[in-house]
C-alpha positions as CSV (number, residue, x, y, z in Angstrom):
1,X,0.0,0.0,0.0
2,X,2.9,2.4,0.9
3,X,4.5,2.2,-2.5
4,X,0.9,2.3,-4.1
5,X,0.2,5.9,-2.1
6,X,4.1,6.8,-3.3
7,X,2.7,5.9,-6.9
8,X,-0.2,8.0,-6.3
9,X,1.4,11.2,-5.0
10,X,3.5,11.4,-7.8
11,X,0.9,11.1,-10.8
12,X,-1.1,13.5,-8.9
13,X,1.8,15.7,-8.6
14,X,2.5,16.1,-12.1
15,X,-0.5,16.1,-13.0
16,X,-0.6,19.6,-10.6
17,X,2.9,21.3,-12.3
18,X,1.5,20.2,-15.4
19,X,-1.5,22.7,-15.2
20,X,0.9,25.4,-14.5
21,X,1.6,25.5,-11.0
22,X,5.3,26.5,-9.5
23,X,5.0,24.7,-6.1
24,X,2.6,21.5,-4.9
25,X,3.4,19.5,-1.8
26,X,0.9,17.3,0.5
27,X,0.3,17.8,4.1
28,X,-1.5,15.7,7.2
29,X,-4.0,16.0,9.7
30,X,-1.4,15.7,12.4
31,X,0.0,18.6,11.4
32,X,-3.1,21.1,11.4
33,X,-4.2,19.3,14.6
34,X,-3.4,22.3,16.8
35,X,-4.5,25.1,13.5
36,X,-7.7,26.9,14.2
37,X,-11.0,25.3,13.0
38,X,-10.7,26.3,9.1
39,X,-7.8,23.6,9.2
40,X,-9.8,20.9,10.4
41,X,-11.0,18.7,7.3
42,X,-13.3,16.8,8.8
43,X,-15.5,19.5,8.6
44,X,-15.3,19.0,4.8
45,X,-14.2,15.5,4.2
46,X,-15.3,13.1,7.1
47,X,-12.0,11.1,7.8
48,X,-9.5,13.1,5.4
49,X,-6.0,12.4,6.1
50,X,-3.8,14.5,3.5
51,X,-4.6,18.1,1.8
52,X,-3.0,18.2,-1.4
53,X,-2.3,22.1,-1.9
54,X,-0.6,23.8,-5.0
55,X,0.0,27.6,-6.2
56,X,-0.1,29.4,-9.5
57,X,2.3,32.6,-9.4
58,X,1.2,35.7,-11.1
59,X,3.7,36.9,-14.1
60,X,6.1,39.9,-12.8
61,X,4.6,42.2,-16.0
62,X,1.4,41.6,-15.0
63,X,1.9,42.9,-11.6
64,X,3.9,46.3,-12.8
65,X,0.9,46.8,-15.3
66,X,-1.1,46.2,-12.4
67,X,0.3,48.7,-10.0
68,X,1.1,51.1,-11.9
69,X,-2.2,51.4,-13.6
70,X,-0.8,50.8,-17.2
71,X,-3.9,48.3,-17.1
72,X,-5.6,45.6,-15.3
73,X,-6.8,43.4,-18.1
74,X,-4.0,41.1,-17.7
75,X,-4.7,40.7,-13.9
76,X,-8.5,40.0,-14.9
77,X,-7.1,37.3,-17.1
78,X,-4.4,35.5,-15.0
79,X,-6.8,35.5,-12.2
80,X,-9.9,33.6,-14.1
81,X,-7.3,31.3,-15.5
82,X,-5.7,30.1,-11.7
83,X,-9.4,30.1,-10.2
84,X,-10.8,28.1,-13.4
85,X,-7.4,26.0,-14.1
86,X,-6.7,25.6,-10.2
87,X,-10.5,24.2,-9.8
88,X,-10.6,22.0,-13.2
89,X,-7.1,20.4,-11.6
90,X,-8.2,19.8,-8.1
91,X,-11.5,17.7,-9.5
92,X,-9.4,15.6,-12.0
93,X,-7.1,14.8,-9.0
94,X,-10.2,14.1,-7.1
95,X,-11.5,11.7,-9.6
96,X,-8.1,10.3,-10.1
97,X,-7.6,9.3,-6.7
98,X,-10.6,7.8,-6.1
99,X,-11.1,6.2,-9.5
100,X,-7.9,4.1,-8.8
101,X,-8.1,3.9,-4.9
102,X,-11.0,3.1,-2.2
103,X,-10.3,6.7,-1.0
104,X,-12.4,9.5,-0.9
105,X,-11.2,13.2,-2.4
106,X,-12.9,16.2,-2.4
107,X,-11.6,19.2,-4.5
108,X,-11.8,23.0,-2.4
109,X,-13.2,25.7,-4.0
110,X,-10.2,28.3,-4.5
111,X,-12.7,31.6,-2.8
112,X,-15.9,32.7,-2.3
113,X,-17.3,30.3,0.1
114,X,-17.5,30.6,3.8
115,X,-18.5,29.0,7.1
116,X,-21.9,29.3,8.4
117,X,-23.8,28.4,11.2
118,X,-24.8,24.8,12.0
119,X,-22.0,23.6,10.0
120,X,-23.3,24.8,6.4
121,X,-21.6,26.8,3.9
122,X,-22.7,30.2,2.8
123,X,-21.7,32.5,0.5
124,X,-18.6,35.6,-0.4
125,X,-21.8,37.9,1.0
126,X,-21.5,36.5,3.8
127,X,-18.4,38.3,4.3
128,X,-19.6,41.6,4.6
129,X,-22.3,40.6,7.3
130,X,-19.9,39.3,10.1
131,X,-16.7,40.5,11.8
132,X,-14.6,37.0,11.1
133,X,-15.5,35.0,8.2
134,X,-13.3,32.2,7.5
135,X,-13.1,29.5,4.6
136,X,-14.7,25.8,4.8
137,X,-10.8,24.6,5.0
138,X,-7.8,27.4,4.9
139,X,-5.4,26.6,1.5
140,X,-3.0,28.9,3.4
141,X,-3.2,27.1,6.4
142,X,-2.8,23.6,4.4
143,X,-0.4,25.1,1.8
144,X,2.2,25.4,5.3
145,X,1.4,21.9,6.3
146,X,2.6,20.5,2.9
147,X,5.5,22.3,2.9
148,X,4.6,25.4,0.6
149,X,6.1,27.9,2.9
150,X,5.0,29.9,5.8
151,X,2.7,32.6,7.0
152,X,4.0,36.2,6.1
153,X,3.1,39.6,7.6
154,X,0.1,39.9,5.8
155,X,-1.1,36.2,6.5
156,X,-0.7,35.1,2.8
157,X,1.6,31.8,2.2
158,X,5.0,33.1,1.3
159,X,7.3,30.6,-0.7
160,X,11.4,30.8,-1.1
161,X,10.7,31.3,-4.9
162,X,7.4,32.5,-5.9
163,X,6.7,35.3,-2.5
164,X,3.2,35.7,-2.0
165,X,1.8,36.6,-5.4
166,X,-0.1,33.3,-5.5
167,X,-3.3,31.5,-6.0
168,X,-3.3,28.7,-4.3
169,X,-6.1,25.4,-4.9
170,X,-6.4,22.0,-2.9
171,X,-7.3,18.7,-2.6
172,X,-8.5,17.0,0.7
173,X,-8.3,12.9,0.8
174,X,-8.8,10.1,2.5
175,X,-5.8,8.8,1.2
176,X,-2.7,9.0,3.8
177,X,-0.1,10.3,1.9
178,X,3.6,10.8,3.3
179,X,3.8,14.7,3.5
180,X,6.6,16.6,2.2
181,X,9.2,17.9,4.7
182,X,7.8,21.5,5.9
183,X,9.9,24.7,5.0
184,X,12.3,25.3,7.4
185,X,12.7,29.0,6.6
186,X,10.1,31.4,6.8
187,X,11.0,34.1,3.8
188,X,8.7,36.6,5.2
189,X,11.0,39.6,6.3
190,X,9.0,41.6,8.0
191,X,9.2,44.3,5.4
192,X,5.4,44.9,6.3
193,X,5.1,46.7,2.6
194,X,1.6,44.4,3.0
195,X,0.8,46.9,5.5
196,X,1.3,49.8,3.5
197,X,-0.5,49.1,0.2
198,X,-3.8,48.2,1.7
199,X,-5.9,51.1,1.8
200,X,-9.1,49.7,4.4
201,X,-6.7,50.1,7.2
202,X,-6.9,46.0,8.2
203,X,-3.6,45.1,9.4
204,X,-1.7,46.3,11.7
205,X,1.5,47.1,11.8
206,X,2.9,46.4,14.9
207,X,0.0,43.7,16.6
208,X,0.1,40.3,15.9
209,X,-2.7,37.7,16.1
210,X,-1.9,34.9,18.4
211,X,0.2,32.5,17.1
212,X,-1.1,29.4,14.5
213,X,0.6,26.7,15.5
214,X,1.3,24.0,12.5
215,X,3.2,21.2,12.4
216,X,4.4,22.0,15.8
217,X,5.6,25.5,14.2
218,X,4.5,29.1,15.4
219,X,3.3,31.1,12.4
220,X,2.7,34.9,13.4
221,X,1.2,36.9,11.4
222,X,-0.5,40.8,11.8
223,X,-3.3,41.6,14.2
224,X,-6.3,42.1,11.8
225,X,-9.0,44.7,12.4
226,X,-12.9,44.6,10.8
227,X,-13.1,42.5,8.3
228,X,-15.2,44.3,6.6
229,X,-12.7,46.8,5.9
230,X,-10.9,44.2,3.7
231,X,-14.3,42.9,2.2
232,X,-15.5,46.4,1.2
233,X,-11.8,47.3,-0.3
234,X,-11.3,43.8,-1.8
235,X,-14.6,43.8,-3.7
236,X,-13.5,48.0,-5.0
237,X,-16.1,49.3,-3.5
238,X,-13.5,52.1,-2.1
239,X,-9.7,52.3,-1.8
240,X,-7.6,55.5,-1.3
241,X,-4.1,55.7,0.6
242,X,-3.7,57.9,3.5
243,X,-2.0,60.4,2.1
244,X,-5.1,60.7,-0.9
245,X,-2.4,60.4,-3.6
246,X,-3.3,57.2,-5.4
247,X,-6.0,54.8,-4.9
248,X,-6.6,51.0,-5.9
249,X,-8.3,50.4,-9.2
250,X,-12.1,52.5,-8.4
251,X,-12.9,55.3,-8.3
252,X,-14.6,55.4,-4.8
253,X,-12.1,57.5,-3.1
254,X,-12.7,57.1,1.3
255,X,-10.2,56.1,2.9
256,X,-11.0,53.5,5.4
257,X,-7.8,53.3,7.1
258,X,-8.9,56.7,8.6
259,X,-12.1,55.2,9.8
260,X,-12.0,54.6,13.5
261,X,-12.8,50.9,14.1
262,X,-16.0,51.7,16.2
263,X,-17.7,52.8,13.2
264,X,-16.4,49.4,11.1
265,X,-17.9,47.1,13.7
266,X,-21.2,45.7,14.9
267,X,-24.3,44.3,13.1
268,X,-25.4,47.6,11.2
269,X,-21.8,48.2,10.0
270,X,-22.4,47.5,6.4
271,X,-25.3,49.7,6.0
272,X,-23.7,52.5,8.6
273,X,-20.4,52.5,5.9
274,X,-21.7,51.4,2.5
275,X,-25.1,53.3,2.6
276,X,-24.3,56.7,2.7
277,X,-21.0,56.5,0.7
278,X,-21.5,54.1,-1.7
279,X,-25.2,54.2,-3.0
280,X,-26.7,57.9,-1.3
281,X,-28.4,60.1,-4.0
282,X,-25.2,62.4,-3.2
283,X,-23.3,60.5,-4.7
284,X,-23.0,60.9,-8.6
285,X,-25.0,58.6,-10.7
286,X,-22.3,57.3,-13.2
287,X,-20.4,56.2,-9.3
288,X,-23.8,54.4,-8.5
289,X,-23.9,53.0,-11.5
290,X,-20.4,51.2,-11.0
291,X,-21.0,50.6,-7.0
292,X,-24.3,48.7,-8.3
293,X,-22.4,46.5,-11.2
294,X,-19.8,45.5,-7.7
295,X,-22.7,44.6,-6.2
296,X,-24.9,42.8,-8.2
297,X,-21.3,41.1,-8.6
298,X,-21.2,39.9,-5.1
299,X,-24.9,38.7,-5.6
300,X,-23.8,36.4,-8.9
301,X,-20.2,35.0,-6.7
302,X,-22.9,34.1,-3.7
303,X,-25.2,32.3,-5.8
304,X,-22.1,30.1,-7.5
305,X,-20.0,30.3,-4.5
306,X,-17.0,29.4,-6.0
307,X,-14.4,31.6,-7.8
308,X,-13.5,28.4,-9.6
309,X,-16.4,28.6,-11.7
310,X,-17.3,32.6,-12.5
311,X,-16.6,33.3,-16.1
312,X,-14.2,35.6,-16.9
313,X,-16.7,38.5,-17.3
314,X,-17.6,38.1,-13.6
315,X,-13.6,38.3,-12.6
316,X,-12.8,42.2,-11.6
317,X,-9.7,42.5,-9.6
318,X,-9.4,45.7,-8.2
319,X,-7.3,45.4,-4.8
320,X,-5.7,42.0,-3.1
321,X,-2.4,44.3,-3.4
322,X,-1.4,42.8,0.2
323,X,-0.5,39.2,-1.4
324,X,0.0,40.7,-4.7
325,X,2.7,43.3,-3.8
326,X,4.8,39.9,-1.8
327,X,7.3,38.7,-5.2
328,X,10.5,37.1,-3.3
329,X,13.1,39.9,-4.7
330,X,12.6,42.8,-2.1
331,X,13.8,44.9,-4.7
332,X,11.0,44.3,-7.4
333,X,8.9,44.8,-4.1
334,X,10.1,47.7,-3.4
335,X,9.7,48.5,-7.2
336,X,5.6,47.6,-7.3
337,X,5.0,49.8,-4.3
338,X,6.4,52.6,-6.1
339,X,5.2,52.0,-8.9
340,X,1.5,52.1,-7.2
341,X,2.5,55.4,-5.0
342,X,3.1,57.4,-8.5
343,X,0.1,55.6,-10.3
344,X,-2.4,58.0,-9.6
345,X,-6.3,57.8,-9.0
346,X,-9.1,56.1,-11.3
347,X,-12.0,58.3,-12.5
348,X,-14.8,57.6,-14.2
349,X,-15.9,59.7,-17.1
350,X,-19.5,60.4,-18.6
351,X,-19.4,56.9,-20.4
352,X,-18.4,54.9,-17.1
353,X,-15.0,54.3,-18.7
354,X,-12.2,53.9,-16.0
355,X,-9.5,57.2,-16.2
356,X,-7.1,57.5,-14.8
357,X,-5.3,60.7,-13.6
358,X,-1.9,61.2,-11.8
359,X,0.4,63.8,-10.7
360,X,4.2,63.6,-11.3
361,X,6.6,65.3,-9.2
362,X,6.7,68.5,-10.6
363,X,3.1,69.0,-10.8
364,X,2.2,67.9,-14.3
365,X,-1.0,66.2,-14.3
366,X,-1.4,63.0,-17.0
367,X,-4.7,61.7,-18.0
368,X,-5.3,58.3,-20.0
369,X,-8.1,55.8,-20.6
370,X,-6.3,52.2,-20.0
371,X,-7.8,49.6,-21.8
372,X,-10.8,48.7,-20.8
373,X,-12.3,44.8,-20.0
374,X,-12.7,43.0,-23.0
375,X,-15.3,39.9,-22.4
């Protein structure tokens, strides 16, 4: 049986870096024992023994295009092909494993499902009508048990190679595998530049949530605040830096980093937040218009509840810099926060067309339309 499982784990491997991804490795129960509950996978696979977890890294021109608002097409792309190539992979590993083994396998959706109460699943709307939704099981959490990497700053998986610009999809089982050796080095250097591209004001800086403890290792990562700072930023609802320089690709422009964290919590939040400055008669119509399209958005994503099967029309990336901005070389790090620092704001104009507007040193303002999704 042993060398049957050893057997098994390699097909299924290469069936993984043959979709595309840079890193794959298998994990245990044992070693999520002590995790918080989103690492338990009983809760999605009775009996499950092994995750399977891999990640897709996003190209390093797709990011500066991304950050520095030369467009955001290529984003929209590369992210519909690791949700829908991710997904499409984890159920032919499922099939695979239990087409040539008595073991169960169940593939996880890659976002946009959540815990509910009573031990169902509810939808990505959930998220912006509680103050700590988490996943049915955690990729991050299982990506560290099979040896991915560990748990930066920001809470995303960081990897020796690859950083933290990932998607990552999964594979529970049945199946015991042997799991790969964990990553003895946590890459993560505290540069906290995670901190400082997200807008909504979620992480902190200096805090840190109690440790995750995994495979008998501490992971730290930052204190969060509200989650429905990230949710409402995320989703490009708002998202505008401190300083009101440059924003994330909307044109809602409130800072929510300057909103106390009174006024982000309790069970009218949403409305107390999203009401008034997302969907008031004060604010111009051709703004409704977009707030509406993020919306009804959110609505489609709850209904499938699965990012592994919207189509590609129904893919917007707007924020997510806090992973994004995490490549391995500091230096292009350092590069893509610049980059987004001197990218300006986004507009709309009279048509709803996305403009965007910046200011370079010397006070010169520049005004282009980027291209615009194609579906």
């Amino acid at each position: 049986m042993k060398a049957y499982l050893s057997k098994v784990k390699i097909d299924v491997k290469k069936v993984v870096l043959d979709s595309g991804a840079v890193v794959a490795g298998v994990g245990s129960r044992d070693r999520l024992a002590m995790a918080p509950p989103s690492a338990d996978m009983d809760y999605c696979l009775k009996g499950a023994q092994s995750c399977i977890i891999w990640a897709y890294a996003v190209p390093f021109e797709v990011l500066k295009n991304y950050f520095g608002k030369v467009e955001r097409v290529s984003m929209k792309k590369f992210s519909y092909y690791a949700y829908t190539t991710g997904w499409a992979t984890a159920e032919r590993i499922a099939r695979y494993i239990e087409d040539n083994s008595a073991f169960k396998a169940l593939p996880v959706a890659p976002n946009g499902v959540y815990r509910g109460a009573g031990g169902k699943n509810v939808s990505v709307n959930h998220v912006l009508d509680t103050e700590r939704a988490v996943p049915p099981f955690s990729l991050r959490y299982g990506a560290v048990a099979a040896g991915l990497g560990h748990l930066g700053w920001s809470g995303n998986i960081v990897t020796e190679k690859y950083g933290g610009s990932l998607f990552l999809a999964g594979v529970l089982t049945t199946a015991p595998f042997e799991p790969d050796p964990m990553a003895t080095v946590n890459h993560c250097n505290k540069c906290k530049l995670c901190t400082q591209v997200c807008t909504t004001g979620f992480f902190s800086q200096i805090e840190s949530e109690p440790p995750v403890i995994i495979g008998g290792v501490p992971q730290v990562y930052s204190r969060r605040n509200a989650q429905l700072r990230c949710a409402i930023g995320c989703a490009g609802f708002t998202g505008l830096s401190r300083d009101g320089r440059w924003s994330t690709w909307t044109p809602g422009h409130v800072c929510l980093a300057r909103l106390p964290e009174r006024r982000m919590t309790g069970r009218y939040a949403k409305y107390r937040i999203m009401l008034p400055k997302f969907f008031s008669p004060l604010v111009p119509a051709v703004q409704r218009r977009f707030n509406k399209n993020i919306r009804d958005g959110f609505r489609l994503a709850g209904e499938i509840a699965n990012f592994g099967l919207l189509p590609l029309d129904k893919i917007s990336p707007r924020c997510g810099l806090c992973s994004l901005v995490c490549v391995a070389d500091p230096r292009q790090r350092r590069e893509l926060f610049e980059l987004l620092r001197s990218s300006g704001k986004v507009y709309l104009d009279g048509q709803g067309r996305e403009v965007v507007r910046k200011v370079d040193a010397s006070g010169r303002t520049t005004e282009y339309v980027p291209p615009q999704e194609q579906h």
